[in-house]
LONUKOL-479080 format. One line per 3 residues: their letters; for each residue y, z, x of C-alpha. Coordinates in nm, 2 decimals. Layout:
! LONUKOL-479080
a> Y/Z/X  ...
! end
This chain:
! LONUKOL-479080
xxx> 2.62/8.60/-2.15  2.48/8.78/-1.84  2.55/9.16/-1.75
xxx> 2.68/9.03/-1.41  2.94/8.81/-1.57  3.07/9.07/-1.83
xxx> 3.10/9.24/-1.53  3.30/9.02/-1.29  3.50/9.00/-1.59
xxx> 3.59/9.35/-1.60  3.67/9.34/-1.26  3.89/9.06/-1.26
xxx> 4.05/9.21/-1.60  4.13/9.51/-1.41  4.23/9.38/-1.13
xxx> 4.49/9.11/-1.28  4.64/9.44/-1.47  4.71/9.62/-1.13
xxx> 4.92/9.36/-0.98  5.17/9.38/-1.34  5.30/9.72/-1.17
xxx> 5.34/9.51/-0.83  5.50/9.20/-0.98  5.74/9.39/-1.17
xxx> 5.84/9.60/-0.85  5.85/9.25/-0.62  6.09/9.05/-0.92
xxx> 6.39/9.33/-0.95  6.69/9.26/-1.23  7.01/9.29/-1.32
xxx> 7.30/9.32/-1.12  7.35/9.35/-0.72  7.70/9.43/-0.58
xxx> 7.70/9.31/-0.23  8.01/9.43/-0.04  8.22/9.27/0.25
xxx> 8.51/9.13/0.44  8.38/8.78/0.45  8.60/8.59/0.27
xxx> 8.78/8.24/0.29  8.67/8.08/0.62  8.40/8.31/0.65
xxx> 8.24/8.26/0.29  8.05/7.99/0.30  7.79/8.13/0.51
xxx> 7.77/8.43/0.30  7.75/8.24/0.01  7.45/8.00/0.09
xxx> 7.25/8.34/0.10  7.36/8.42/-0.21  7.23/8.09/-0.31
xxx> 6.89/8.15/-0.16  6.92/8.53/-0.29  6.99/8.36/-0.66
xxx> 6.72/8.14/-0.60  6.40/8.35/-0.53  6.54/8.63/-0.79
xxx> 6.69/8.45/-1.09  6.71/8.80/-1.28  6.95/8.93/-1.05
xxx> 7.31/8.89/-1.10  7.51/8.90/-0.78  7.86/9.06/-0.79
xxx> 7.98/8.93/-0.44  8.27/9.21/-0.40  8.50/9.08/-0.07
xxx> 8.84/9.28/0.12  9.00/9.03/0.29  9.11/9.16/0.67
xxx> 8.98/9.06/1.02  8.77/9.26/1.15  8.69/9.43/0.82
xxx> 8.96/9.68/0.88  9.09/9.68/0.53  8.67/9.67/0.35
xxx> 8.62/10.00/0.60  8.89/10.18/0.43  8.76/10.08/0.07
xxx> 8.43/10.19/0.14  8.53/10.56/0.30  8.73/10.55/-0.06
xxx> 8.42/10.46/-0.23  8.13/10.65/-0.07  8.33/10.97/-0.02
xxx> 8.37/10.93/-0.46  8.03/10.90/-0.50  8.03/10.47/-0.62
xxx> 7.86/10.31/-0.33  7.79/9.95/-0.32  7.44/9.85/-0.34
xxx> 7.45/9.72/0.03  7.75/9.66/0.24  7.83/9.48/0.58
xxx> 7.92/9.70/0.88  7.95/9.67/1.24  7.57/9.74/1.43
xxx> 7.60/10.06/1.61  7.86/10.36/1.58  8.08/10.25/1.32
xxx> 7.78/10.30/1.08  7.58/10.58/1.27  7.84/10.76/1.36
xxx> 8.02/10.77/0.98  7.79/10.75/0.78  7.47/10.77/0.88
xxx> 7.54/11.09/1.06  7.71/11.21/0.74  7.33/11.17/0.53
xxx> 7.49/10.86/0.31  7.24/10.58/0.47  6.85/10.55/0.36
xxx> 6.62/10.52/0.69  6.53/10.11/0.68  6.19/10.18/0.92
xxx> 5.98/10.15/0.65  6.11/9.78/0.61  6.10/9.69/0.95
xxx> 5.76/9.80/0.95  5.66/9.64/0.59  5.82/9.31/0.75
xxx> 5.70/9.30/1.06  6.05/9.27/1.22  5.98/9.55/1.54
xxx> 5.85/9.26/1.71  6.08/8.99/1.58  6.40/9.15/1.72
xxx> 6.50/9.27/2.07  6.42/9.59/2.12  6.79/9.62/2.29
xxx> 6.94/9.55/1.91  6.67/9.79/1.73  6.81/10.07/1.98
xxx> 7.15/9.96/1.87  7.05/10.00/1.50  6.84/10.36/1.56
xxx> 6.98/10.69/1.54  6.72/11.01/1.55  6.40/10.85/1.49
xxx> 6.57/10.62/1.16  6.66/10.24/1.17  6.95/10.26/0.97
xxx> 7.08/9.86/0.86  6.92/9.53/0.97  7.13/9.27/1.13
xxx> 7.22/8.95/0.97  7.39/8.79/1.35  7.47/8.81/1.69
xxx> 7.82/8.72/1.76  8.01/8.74/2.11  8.32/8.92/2.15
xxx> 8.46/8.72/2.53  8.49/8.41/2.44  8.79/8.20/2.58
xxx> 8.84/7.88/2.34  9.04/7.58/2.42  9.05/7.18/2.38
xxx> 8.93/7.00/2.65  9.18/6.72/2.60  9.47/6.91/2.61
xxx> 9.38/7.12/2.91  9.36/6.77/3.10  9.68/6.63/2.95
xxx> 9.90/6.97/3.11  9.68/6.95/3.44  9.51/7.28/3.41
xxx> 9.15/7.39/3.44  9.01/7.68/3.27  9.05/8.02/3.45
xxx> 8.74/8.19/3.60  8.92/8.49/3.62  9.27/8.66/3.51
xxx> 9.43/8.60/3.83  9.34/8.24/3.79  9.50/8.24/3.44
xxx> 9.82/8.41/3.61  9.85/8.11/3.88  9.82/7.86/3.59
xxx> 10.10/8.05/3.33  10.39/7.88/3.47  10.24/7.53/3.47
xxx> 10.15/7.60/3.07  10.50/7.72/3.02  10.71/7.44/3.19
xxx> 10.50/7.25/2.89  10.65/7.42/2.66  10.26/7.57/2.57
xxx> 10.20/7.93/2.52  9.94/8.03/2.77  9.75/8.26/2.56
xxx> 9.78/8.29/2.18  9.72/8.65/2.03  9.71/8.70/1.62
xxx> 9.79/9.08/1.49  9.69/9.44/1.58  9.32/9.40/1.55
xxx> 9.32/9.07/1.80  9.55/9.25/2.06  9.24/9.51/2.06
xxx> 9.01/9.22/2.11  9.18/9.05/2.40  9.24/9.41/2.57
xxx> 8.82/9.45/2.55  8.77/9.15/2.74  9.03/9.21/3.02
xxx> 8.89/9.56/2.99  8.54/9.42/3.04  8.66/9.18/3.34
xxx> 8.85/9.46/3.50  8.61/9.71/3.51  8.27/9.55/3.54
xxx> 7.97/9.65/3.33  7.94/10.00/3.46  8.27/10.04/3.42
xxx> 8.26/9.95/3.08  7.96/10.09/3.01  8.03/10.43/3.15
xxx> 8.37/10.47/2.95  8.14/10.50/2.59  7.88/10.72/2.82
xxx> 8.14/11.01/2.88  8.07/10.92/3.25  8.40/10.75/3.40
xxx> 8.75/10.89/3.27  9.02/10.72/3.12  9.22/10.84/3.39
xxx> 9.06/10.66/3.68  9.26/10.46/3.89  9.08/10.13/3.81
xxx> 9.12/10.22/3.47  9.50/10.28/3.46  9.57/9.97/3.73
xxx> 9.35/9.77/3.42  9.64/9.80/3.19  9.89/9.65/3.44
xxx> 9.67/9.34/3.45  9.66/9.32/3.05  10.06/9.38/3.07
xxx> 10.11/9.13/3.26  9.84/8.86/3.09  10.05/8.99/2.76
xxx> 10.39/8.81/2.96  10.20/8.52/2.92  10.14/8.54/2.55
xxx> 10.34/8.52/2.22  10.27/8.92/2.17  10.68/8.92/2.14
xxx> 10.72/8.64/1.93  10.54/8.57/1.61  10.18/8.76/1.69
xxx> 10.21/9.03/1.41  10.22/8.73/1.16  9.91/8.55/1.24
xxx> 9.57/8.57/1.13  9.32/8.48/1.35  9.28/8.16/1.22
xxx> 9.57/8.08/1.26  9.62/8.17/1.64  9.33/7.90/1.66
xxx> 9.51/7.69/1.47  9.79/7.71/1.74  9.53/7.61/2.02
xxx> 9.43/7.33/1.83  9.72/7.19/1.73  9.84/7.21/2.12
xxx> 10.11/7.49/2.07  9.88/7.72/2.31  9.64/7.64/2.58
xxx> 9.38/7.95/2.56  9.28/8.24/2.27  9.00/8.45/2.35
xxx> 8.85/8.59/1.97  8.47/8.62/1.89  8.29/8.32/1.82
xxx> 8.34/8.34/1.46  8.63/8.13/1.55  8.35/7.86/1.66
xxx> 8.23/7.88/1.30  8.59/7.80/1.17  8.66/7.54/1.38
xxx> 8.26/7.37/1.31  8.25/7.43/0.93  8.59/7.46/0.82
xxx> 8.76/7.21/1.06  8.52/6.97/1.11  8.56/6.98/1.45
xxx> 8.26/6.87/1.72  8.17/7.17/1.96  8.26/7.02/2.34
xxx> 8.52/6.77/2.19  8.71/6.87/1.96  8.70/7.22/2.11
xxx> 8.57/7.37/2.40  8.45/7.75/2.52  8.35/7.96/2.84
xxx> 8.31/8.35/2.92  8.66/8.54/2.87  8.86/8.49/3.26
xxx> 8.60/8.69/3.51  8.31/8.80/3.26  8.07/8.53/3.35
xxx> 7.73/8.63/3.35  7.82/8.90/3.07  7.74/8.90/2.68
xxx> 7.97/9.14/2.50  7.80/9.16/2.16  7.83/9.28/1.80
xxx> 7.64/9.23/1.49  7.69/9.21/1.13  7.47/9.41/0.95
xxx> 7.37/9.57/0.58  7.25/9.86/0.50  7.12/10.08/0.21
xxx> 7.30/10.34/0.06  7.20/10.63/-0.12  7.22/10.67/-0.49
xxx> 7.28/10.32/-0.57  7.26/10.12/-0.87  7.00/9.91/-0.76
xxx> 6.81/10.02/-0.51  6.50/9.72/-0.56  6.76/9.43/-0.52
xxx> 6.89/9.61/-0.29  6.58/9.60/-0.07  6.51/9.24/-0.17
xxx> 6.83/9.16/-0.04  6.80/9.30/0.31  6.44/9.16/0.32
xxx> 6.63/8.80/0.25  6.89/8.87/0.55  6.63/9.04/0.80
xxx> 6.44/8.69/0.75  6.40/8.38/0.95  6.50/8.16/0.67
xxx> 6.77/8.39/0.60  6.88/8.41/0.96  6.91/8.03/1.01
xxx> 7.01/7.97/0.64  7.39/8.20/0.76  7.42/8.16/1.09
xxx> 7.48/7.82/1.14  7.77/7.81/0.93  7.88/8.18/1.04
xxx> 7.92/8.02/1.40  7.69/8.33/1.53  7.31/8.34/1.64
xxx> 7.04/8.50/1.49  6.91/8.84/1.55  6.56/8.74/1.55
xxx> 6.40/8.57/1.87  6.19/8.33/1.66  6.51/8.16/1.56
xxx> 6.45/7.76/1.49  6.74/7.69/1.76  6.73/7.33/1.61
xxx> 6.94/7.39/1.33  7.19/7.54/1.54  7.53/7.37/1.69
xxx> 7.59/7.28/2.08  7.84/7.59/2.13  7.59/7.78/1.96
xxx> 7.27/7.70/2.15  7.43/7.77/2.45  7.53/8.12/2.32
xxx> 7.16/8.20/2.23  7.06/8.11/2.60  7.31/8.32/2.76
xxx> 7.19/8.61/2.46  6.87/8.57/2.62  7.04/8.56/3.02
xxx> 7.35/8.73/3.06  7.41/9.09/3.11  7.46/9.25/2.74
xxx> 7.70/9.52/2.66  7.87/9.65/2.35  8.22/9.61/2.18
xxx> 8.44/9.83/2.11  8.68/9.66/1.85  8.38/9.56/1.64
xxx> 8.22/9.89/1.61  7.92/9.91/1.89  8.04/10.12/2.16
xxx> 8.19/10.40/2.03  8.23/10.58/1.73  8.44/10.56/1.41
xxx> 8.67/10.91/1.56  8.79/10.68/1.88  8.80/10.32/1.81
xxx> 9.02/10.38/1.45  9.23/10.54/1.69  9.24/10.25/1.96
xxx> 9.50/10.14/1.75  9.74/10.43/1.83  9.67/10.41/2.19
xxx> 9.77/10.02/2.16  10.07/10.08/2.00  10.17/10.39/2.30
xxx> 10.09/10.05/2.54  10.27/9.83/2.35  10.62/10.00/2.31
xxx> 10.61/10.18/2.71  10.43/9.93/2.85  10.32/10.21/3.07
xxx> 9.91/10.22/3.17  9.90/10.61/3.24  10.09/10.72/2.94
xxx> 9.83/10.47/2.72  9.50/10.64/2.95  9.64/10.98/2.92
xxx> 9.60/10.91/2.53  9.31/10.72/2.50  9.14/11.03/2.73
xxx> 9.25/11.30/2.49  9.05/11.08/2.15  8.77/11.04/2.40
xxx> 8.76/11.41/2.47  8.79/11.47/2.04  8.54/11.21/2.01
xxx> 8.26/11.35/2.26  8.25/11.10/2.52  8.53/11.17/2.76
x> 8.43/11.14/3.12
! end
């Protein structure tokens, strides 16, 4: 046997020993407690990552731990229980934007992702837009699973043509067309409880105001008290006369305000396009037919946006499967594996848009078009100190019906929260 072969052999020896430490590191084990709010309707697409997750790491156990509640409003008030007692989940879902940075990132709970972006090569793969969203004093602080959009009016074509209405371009288009819904016996606009009030009032908000507007309210630049601002809520008073906010809203789910479109009971509900998701996956229904979308009445040309997204806590259980796990959602696979079903688009802008539904390709191109600004009731804008109390200032609106009593209050959370104008 030759010297040079004993000694390619030693060198290959060695080298095959080196990688055990690497293949150990790369093929984590044991369990991985992924938490959310996506439950029901909004499994499935959660799920088939967990298939793929289960796939490429057949050592990890995943506990998939769900709080029902649109919007996540009753998951966020587990977790505070949670990581304020020290038993953070492995990874959880949270809103892009303030509702992570500005609880708990801000508060030293959150592990800096750069590393991962930069191990992935994802800097290049997202908009830079979204990583600004994500970034917080030099950190990256979750990666984003979606895109969804918040001003989305849905309908069914059909129906609309049946009752002789078109769909409104703006609010004072949908206040011409109220009466004609009504002598039908149709509610005009279909709202679902608190959390969807909030929703609606965003895009008539959005419309009302205009992007500067909107944008300048999360800035500290334009006050609460400006007259645009106040005369805003007499136009979402009067939109809410043409709803069922008085009738049986506080005991629907978002779903089933669809539902209500759908079955004809209502002409219009404007909700995120998770709805789109429900009414693909769960309904069966065909995007253009069997239901039908455009920008929230006077927002054309304007993507309000928010993302799902996971991030890594400290002192967790399992930090490697935890890691593994946001490398599987910050993935193209991974992207087009959930997305599809979610009824969102992918964060990436290699996406295969193939895959993708009809209502959906059309929301990438406008992601790629429109204007893009943040949402408030889904965490982006504004943080955690203001929008949880949104809610107060809704319910002030709600029982005076007055806009200067419901600016007055939403100004003095602004001023608490640092950004009043």
């Amino acid at each position: 046997m030759s010297k040079r072969f004993v000694s390619f052999m030693i060198v290959l020896t060695m080298a095959l020993l080196a990688v055990v430490p690497t293949f150990a590191q790369d093929a984590p084990s044991g369990e991985l407690e992924i938490f959310s709010w996506w439950a029901g309707d909004e499994g499935p697409a959660l799920e088939a990552l967990i298939v793929k997750y289960n796939e490429m790491y057949p050592d990890v156990t995943v506990n998939n731990a769900t709080v029902t509640g649109g919007s996540g409003v009753n998951a966020r008030a587990v977790l505070k229980t949670r990581m304020l007692g020290g038993d953070p989940p492995d990874s959880f879902q949270v809103h892009a934007g303030q509702e992570l940075i500005g609880t708990w990132v801000i508060a030293d709970r959150m592990e800096d992702l750069t590393f991962l972006f930069e191990e992935e090569g994802w800097m290049d793969k997202f908009p830079q837009g979204l990583i600004d969203l994500l970034s917080y004093e030099g950190g990256i602080w979750s990666v984003p699973v979606n895109i969804h959009r918040s001003n989305v009016m849905w309908y069914v074509p059909a129906n609309l043509e049946a009752w002789g209405v078109s769909v409104p371009a703006s609010w004072a288009e949908f206040l011409e067309i109220c009466p004609t819904l009504q002598a039908n016996d149709v509610t005009p606009l279909v709202v679902g409880e608190n959390w969807t009030v909030n929703h609606l009032w965003e895009s008539v908000a959005l419309a009302e105001l205009g992007v500067d507007g909107w944008n300048g309210l999360w800035a500290g630049e334009k006050s609460w008290l400006d007259d645009d601002v106040v005369a805003m809520w007499d136009t979402f008073g009067q939109i809410l006369d043409c709803s069922n906010i008085d009738v049986d809203a506080a005991t629907l789910s978002w779903q089933q305000a669809t539902d209500a479109v759908i079955a004809g009971d209502a002409a219009f509900n404007v909700m995120g396009d998770w709805a789109a998701g429900y009414m693909f996956t769960t309904l069966g229904l065909e995007p253009g037919v069997g239901f039908g979308w455009a920008p929230s009445p006077g927002t054309g040309g304007v993507f309000m946006m928010l993302s799902d997204s996971f991030g890594l806590p400290k002192d967790i259980k399992n930090h490697d499967a935890a890691v593994a796990w946001l490398k599987l959602l910050g993935s193209q696979e991974g992207q087009d594996i959930f997305n599809p079903l979610k009824g969102s688009i992918a964060g990436r802008l290699d996406s295969d848009l193939s895959l993708y539904n009809a209502y959906l390709q059309s929301a990438a191109a406008d992601w790629q078009m429109d204007a893009v600004v943040g949402s408030l009731a889904h965490g982006a804008v504004a943080p955690e100190s203001f929008s949880s109390e949104f809610a107060t200032v809704m319910e002030i609106y709600l029982g005076s019906r007055n806009g200067m009593s419901a600016s007055n209050a939403a100004q003095a959370i602004a001023n608490q929260a640092g950004i009043g104008g």
